[in-house]
C-alpha positions as CSV (number, residue, x, y, z in Angstrom):
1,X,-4.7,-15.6,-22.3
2,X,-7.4,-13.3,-21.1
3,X,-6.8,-10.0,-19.5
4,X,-8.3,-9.1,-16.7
5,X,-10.7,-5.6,-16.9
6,X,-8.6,-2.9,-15.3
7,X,-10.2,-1.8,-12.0
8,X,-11.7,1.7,-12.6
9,X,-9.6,4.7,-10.7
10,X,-12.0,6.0,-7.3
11,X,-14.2,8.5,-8.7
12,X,-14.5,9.6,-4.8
13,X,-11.6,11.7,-3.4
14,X,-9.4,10.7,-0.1
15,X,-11.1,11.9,2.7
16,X,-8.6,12.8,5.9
17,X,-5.5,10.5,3.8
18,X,-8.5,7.7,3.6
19,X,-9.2,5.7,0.5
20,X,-12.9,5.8,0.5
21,X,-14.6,1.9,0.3
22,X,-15.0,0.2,-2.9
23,X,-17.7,-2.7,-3.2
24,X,-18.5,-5.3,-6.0
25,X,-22.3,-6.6,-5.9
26,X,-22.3,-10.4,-6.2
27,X,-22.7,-11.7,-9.4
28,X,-26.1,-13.9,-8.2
29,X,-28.4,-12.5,-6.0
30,X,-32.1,-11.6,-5.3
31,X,-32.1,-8.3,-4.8
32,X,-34.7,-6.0,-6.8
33,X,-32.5,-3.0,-5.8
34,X,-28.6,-1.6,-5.0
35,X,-30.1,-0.3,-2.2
36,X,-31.4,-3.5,-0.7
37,X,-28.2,-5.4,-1.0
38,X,-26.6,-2.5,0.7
39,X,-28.6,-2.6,3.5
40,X,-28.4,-6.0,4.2
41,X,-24.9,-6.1,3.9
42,X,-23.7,-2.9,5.8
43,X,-23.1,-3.2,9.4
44,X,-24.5,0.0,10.5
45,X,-28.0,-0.9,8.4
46,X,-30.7,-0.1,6.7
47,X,-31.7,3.5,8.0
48,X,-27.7,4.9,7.7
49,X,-27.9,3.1,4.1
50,X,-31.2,4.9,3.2
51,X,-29.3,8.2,5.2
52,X,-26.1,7.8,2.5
53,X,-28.3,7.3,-0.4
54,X,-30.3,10.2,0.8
55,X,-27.1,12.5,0.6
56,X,-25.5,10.8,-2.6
57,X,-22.6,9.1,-0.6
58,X,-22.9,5.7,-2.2
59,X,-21.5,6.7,-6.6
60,X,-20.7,4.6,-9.2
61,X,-17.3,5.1,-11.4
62,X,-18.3,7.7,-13.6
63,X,-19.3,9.5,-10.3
64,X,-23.1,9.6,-10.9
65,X,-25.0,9.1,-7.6
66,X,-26.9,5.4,-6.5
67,X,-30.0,6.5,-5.2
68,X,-32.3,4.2,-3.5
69,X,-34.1,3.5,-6.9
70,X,-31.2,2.6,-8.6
71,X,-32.1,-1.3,-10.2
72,X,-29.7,-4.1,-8.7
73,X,-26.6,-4.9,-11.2
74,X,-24.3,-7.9,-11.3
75,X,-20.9,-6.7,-10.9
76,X,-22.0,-3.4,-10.4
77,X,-18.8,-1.1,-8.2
78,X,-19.8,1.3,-6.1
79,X,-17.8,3.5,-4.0
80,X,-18.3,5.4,-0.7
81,X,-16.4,6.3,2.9
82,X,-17.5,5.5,6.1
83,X,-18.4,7.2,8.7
84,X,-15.5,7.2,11.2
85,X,-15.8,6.5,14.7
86,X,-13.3,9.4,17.0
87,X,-10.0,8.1,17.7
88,X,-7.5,8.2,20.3
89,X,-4.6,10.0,18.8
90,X,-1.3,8.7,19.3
91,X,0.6,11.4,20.9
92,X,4.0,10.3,19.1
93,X,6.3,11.9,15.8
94,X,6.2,10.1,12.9
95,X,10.0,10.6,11.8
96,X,11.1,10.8,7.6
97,X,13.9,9.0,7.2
98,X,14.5,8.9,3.4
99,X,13.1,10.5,0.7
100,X,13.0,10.1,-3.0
101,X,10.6,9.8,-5.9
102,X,10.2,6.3,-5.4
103,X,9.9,5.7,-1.6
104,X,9.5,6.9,1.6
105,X,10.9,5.4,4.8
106,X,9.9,6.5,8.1
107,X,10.7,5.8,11.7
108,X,7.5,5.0,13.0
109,X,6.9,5.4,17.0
110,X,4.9,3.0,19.0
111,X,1.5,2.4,19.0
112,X,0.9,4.1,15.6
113,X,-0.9,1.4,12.9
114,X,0.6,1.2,9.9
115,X,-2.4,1.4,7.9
116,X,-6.1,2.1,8.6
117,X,-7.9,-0.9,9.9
118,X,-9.8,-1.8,12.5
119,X,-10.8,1.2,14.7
120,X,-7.2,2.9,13.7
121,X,-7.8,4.8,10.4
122,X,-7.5,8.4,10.9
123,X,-4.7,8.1,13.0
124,X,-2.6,6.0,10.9
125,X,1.0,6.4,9.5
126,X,-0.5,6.2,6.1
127,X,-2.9,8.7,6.7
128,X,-0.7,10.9,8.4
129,X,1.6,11.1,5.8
130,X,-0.8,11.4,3.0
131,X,-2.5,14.4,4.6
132,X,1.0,16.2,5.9
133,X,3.5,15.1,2.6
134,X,0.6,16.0,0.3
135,X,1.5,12.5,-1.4
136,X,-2.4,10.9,-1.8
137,X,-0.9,7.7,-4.0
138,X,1.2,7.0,-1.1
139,X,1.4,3.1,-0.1
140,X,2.9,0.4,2.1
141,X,5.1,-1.8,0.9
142,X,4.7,-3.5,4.5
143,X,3.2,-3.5,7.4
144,X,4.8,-3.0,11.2
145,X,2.4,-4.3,14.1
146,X,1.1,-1.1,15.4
147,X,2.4,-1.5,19.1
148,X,6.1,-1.8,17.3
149,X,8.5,0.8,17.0
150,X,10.6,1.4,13.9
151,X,11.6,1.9,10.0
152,X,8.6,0.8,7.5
153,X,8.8,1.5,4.0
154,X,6.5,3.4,1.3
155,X,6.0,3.6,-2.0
156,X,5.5,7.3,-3.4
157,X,4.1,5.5,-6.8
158,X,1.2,3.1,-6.8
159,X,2.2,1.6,-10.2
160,X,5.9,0.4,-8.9
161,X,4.2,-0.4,-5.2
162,X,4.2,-4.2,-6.4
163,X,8.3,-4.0,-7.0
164,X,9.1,-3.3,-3.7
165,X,6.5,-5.5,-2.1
166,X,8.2,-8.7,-3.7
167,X,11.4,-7.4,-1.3
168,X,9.5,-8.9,0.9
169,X,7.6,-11.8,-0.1
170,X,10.8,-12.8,-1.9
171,X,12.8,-12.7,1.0
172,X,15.2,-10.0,-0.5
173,X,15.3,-7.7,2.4
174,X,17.0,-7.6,5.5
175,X,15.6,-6.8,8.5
176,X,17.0,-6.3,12.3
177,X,15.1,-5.9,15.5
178,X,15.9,-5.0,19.1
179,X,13.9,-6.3,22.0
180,X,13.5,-6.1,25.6
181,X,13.0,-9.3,27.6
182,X,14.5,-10.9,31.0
183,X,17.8,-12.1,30.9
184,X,18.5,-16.0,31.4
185,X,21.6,-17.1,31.5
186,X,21.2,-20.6,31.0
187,X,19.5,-20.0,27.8
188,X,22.0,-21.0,24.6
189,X,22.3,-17.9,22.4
190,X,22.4,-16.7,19.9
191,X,20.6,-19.5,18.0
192,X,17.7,-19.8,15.1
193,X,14.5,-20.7,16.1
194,X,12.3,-22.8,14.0
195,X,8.3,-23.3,14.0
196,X,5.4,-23.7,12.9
197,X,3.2,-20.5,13.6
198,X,-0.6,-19.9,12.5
199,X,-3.0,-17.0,13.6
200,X,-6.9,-17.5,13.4
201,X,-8.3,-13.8,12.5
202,X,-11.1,-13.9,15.2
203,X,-8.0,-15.0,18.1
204,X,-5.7,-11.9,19.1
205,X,-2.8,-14.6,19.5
206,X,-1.0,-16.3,16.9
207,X,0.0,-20.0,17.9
208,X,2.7,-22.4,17.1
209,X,1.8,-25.6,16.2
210,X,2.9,-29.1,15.0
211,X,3.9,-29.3,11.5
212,X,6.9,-28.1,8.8
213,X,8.2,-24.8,9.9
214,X,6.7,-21.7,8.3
215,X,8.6,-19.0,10.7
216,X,12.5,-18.4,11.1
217,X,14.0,-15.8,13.4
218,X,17.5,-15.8,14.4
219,X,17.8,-15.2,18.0
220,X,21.3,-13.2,19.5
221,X,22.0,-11.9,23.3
222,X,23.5,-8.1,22.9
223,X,23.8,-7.3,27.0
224,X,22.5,-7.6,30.2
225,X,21.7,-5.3,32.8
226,X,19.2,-5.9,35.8
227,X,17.9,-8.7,35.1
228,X,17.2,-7.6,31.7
229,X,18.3,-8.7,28.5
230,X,18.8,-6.6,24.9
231,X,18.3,-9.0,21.8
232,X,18.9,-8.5,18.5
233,X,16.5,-10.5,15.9
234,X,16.6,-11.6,12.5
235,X,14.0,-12.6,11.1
236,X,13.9,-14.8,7.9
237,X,9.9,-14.8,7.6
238,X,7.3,-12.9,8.4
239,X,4.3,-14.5,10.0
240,X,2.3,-12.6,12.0
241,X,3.4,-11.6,15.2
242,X,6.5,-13.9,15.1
243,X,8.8,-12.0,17.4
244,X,6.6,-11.8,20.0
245,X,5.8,-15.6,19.3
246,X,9.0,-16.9,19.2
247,X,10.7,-15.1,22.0
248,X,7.7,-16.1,24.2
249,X,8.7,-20.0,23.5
250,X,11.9,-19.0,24.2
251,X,10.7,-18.1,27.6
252,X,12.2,-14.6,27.3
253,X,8.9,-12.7,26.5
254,X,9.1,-9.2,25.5
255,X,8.8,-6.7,28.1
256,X,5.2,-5.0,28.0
257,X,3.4,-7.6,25.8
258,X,0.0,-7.8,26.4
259,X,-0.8,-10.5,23.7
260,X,2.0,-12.9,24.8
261,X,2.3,-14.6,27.4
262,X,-0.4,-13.6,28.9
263,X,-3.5,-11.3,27.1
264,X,-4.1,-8.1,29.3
265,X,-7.6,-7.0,29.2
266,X,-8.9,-4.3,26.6
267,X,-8.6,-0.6,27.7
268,X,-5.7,-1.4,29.5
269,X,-3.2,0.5,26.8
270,X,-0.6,2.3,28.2
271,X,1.2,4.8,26.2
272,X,4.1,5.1,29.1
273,X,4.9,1.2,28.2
274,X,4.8,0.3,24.8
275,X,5.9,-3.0,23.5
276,X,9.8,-2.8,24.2
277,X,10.2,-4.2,20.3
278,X,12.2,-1.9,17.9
279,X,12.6,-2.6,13.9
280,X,16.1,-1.5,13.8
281,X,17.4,-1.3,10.3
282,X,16.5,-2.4,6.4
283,X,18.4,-2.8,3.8
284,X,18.3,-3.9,0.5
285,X,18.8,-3.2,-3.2
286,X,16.5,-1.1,-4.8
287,X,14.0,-3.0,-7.4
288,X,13.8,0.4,-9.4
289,X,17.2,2.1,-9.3
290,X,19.3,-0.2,-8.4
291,X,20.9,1.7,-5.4
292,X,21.9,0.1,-2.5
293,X,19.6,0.9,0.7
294,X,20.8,0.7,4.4
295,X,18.5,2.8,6.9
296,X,19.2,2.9,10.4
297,X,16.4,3.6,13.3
298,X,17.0,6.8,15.4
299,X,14.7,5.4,18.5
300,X,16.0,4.0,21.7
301,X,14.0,1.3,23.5
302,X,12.7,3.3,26.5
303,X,13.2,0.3,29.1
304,X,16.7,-0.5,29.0
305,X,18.4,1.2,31.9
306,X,21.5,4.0,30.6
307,X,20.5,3.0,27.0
308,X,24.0,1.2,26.2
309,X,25.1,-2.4,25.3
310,X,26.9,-4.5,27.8
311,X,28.9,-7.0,25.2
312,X,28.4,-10.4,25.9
313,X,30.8,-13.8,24.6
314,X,27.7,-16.3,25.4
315,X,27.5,-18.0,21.9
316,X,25.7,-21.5,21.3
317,X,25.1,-23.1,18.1
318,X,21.6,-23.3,16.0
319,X,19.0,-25.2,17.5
């Protein structure tokens, strides 16, 4: 069986805890020059292309510059950063809960992405820690939406990063959330919720939709107070966005949602109501050590009045 060619390291440093952008030209094309595919290619276009090149941003992997010369190459990498729009910071602590020489766990407040993408990049937990910890080989083993709250889990070592992502596509982790929704009382908890859910990337929404199952969350009433309702989910997947999905067809959407069930107009963020969605605790056995994980979040959903649970008997079987 044939090896794959190991991808060269970055011959381009992090800049601000970013990985800089690395690019494969196609193996077919009709371009005379790198600098022509790069141009048509790029968003931002042919003069900011010819700008880069100018000022020997764009390198190959022994670090030598691509000028606008340079002939066209099949399979050619090149590497470069780009230029980052300003960002809103996120005015929110990013908490260390753990600490070894394998991982990192942190208690991530609202609204902070998990990883650059998008217009978020800077102002990423990722970022953040790479720049503060001094760890540039940081990585996530996961991803938590950025408007939820809660533990997510990094790898200090990007050659055991793979180990602890199979936790979770191999379903060997547990996870607990807390959310904020209205009460009903005629609704039969706790039970486990079953559906098909699939999320076009140019929609904002993910959908549920006819066909076998693909998203499993178990669905359990802590209290009630005020008309409001503290649930604790379990989810046994992890499609995207299928929380907020599947408390939505539940009726009970979660308080401060601006995706579901209704989508609130851009610009409309609020950083005095975040999405009332907290990922409460991991655990699982570690892939490297073999030591037994638990890791409890320190937050508190800001919504639910005098920040206690009112037990509840309601019980109801699966459906």
């Amino acid at each position: 069986m044939r090896r794959r060619a190991r991808t060269p390291d970055s011959p381009l440093p992090q800049r601000e805890g970013v990985d800089p952008v690395r690019l494969r030209l196609p193996g077919e094309g009709h371009w005379a020059t790198v600098r022509a595919h790069l141009a048509e290619r790029l968003a931002p276009g042919a003069a900011v292309v010819d700008a880069m090149l100018e000022r020997g941003e764009f390198v190959r992997a022994d670090g030598s510059a691509v000028t606008a010369q340079t002939p066209y190459e099949p399979g050619l990498l090149v590497w470069f950063h780009r230029e980052l729009a300003p960002e809103e910071p996120v005015p929110f602590d990013l908490s260390v809960v753990y600490r070894d020489a394998h991982i990192l766990v942190v208690d991530k407040p609202h609204f902070l992405a998990t990883t650059p993408r998008g217009t978020h990049v800077t102002d990423t937990a990722l970022a953040r820690l790479r720049r503060e910890l001094g760890l540039p080989g940081l990585g996530a083993a996961h991803r938590l939406d950025r408007l939820t709250a809660g533990l997510v889990l990094f790898t200090v070592r990007p050659e055991e990063r793979g180990r602890y992502q199979g936790l979770f596509r191999d379903r060997r982790i547990h996870k607990e959330y807390e959310g904020l929704a209205p009460y009903r009382p005629e609704r039969a908890l706790p039970r486990t919720v079953r559906s098909r859910i699939e999320k076009d990337r140019a929609e904002l929404v993910a959908r549920e939709v006819p066909g076998e199952p693909n998203a499993v969350t178990e669905v359990e009433l802590l209290g009630h107070r005020a008309g409001l309702g503290r649930y604790r989910l379990v989810p046994h997947t992890g499609r995207t966005h299928q929380l907020r999905v599947h408390m939505n067809a539940l009726g009970l959407p979660l308080l401060h949602d601006p995706l579901y069930p209704d989508v609130l107009p851009e610009g409309t963020e609020d950083f005095a109501r975040p999405l009332q969605l907290l990922a409460r605790s991991l655990e699982f056995t570690d892939p490297v050590t073999g030591e037994r994980h638990r890791f409890e979040s320190g937050r508190e959903l800001s919504a639910w009045p005098g920040r206690d649970v009112r037990p509840t008997d309601d019980r109801a079987t699966d459906a």
